[in-house]
N, C-alpha and C positions, 0 to 999 in steps of 0.2 A: 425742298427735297433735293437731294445733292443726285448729279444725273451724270453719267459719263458715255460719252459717241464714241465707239469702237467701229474699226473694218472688222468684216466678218472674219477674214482669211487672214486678220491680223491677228485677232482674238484666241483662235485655236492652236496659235504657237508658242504663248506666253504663260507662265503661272497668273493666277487672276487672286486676287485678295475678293471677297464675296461678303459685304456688310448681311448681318443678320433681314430677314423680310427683305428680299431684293428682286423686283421685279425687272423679267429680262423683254427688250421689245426689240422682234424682229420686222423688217422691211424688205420686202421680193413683189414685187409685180406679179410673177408667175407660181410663185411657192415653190419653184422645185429648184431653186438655185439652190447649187452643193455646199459653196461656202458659209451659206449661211443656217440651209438646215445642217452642219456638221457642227457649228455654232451652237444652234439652238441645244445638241443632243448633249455635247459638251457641258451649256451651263447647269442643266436637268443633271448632272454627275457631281458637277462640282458644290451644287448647294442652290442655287438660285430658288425662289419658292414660291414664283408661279412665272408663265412665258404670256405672251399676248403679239402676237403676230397682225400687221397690217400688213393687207393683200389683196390682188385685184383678182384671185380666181380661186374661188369655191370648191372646196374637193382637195386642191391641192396637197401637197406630201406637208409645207407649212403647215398650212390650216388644221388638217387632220392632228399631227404631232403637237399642237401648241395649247395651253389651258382655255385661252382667250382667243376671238378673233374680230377685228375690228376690217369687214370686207370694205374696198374702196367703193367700189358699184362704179368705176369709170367704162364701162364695156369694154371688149374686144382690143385691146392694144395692137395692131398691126405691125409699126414701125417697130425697130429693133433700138431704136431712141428713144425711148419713153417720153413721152411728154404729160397727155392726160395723168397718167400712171403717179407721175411724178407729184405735180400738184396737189393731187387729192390724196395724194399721201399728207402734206402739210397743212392740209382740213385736217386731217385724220391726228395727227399728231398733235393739232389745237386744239380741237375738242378732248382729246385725250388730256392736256390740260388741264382745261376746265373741269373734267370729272373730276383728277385727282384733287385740284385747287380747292375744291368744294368741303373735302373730307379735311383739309392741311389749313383749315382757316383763311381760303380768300374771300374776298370781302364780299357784299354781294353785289356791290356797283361793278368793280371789276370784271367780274363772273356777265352783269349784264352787257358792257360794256364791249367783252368779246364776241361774245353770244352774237351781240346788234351788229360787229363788224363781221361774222361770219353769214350771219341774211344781207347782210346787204355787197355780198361780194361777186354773185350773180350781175348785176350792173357794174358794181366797179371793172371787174373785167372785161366785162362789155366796150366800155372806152381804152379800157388797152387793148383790146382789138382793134380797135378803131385807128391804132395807131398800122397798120398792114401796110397800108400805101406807101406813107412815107417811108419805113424800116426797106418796102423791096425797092426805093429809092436810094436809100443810104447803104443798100448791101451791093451796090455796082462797085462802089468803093474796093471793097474787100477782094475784086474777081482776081485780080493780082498781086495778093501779096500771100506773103508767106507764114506767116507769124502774127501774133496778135495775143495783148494784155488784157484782161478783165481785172476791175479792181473794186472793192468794196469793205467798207467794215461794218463792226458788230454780226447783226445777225442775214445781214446783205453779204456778209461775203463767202458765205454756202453756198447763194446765190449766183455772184459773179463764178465760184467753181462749176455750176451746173451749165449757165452760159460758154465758159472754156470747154466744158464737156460737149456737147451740143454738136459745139462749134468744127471740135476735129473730130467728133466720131460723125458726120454726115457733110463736112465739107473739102474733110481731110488737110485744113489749115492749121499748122501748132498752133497752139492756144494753152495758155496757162492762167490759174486766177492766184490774184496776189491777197491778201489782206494788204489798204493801201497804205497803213500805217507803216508795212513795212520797208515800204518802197527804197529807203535809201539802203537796206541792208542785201540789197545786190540787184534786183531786177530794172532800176534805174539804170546802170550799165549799158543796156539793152535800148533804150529810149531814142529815136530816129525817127524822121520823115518815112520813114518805109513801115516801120509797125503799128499799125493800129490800137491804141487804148479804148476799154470801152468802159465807163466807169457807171458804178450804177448809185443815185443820188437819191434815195428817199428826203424828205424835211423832216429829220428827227434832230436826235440831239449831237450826233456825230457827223453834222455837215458842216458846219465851218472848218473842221480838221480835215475832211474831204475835200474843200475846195482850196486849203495848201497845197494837198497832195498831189492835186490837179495845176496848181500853178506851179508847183515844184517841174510837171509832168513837159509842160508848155516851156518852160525856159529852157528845157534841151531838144526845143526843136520837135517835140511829138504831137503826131495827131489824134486830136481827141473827140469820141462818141462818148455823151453825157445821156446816160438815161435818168431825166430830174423831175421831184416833183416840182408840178406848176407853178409852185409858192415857195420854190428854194432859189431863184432868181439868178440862173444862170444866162449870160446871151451869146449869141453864138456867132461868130465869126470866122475869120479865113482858116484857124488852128481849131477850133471847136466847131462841132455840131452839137446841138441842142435837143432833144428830142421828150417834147415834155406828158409825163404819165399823170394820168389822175390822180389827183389826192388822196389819199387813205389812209385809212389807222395804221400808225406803227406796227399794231402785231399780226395784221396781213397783209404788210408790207412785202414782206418776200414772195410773198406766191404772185401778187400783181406782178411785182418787175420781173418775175418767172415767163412771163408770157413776153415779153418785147425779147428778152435775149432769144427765146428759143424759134422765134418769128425770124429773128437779124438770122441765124444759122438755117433755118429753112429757105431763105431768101438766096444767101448766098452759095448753097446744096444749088439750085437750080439754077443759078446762073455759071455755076461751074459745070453743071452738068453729072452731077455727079447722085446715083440710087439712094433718095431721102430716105426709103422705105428699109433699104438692102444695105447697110454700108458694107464695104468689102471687109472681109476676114473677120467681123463680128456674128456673133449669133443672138437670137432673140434669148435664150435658154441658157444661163451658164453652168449645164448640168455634168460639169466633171472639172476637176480642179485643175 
């Protein structure tokens, strides 16, 4: 089924082409973000022919407005950095998945397949927790610098964007995330003993071309933070750190190495000193455009 990722506030200024049966799915933590219910009311005019909203609060102006609603159940979000919020969105978006996968002919090993790697991520997460200590080790690193890379591909590198996200909305360091394929098409320029790379390494099938990227990243002198799995055999030396994450299925991949970036930017929020909870000039509600 052919699927297309729009920004909301990108969405509402374009003409839209609208395939016959197109189902629209909205993403808000809170439900009352403006750009996206102006989004939702948008495709509801244009043709869309049904909405389905995931969201972490009941009641909401989403929820209420949407045909469908897939609630997260993360509780109470406090921070104005989402993080729970976040994750259990990409539960929420696997299982969604696997329903549609069901009706579209996926097979049915596959179906259990995911099914088994969504109970057993309870534990897997658990061991990236586990990594806490060492990340508020490797985030003294960071208390000085100014700038910093996140790199990833395929479906890891949403991932590395949420880490860059993270990273300057609660420690106020730029951060940007590359897809690292692209690396020679300009952010290579960039590459020095003073910026930090932080590259995020599942064992699938895009890790050999990951670990160019990474050698490409080392011959100009750059410091590199490898988040790898156990069994993608990276070692770590004077230019690289190491920091190795449990094993897991490829397709809850992203939400594991979700947890270690968003730890490294709470790590390094407190040693800067600076309001995890609060960042400045941000609000928890982006209720007007």
């Amino acid at each position: 089924m052919s699927c297309n990722v729009e920004i909301a506030s990108e969405f509402r200024y374009r003409k839209s082409f609208v395939p016959k049966k197109s189902l629209i799915v909205t993403l808000s933590q809170s439900g009352e973000t403006a750009d996206t219910l102006a989004a939702l009311r948008l495709a509801k005019e244009i043709g869309y022919q049904s909405s389905l909203c995931v969201c972490n609060v009941d009641g909401s102006s989403l929820v209420r407005e949407s045909d469908l609603v897939f609630l997260t159940k993360a509780g109470v979000e406090i921070g104005v950095a989402s993080t729970k919020a976040f994750t259990t969105q990409l539960v929420g978006l696997l299982m969604m998945t696997v329903a549609i996968g069901r009706s579209r002919g996926m097979s049915e090993q596959q179906q259990k397949s995911i099914i088994q790697s969504l109970k057993s991520l309870p534990n897997t997460l658990e061991s990236a927790l586990s990594l806490d200590k060492p990340i508020e080790l490797l985030a003294e690193d960071f208390a000085d610098k100014h700038h910093s890379l996140f790199l990833g591909r395929g479906a890891q590198y949403p991932i590395a964007m949420e880490g860059a996200l993270k990273l300057k909305e609660i420690s106020y360091i730029h951060a940007e995330a590359y897809a690292a394929g692209e690396l020679k098409h300009g952010p290579l320029a960039l590459i020095d003993a003073k910026m930090p790379v932080i590259v995020v390494a599942p064992n699938n099938e895009l890790l050999e071309k990951l670990k160019s990227n990474v050698e490409e990243v080392r011959a100009r002198g750059g410091l590199m933070y490898v988040f790898a799995d156990a069994n993608a055999k990276f070692e770590s030396d004077e230019t690289l750190k190491v920091l190795n994450v449990v094993h897991c299925d490829d397709v809850v991949a992203p939400i594991v190495y979700t947890i270690p970036l968003q730890l490294l930017s709470y790590y390094v929020a407190i040693i800067k000193g600076t309001d995890v909870d609060q960042p400045r000039n941000l609000a928890k509600s982006v209720t007007v455009e």
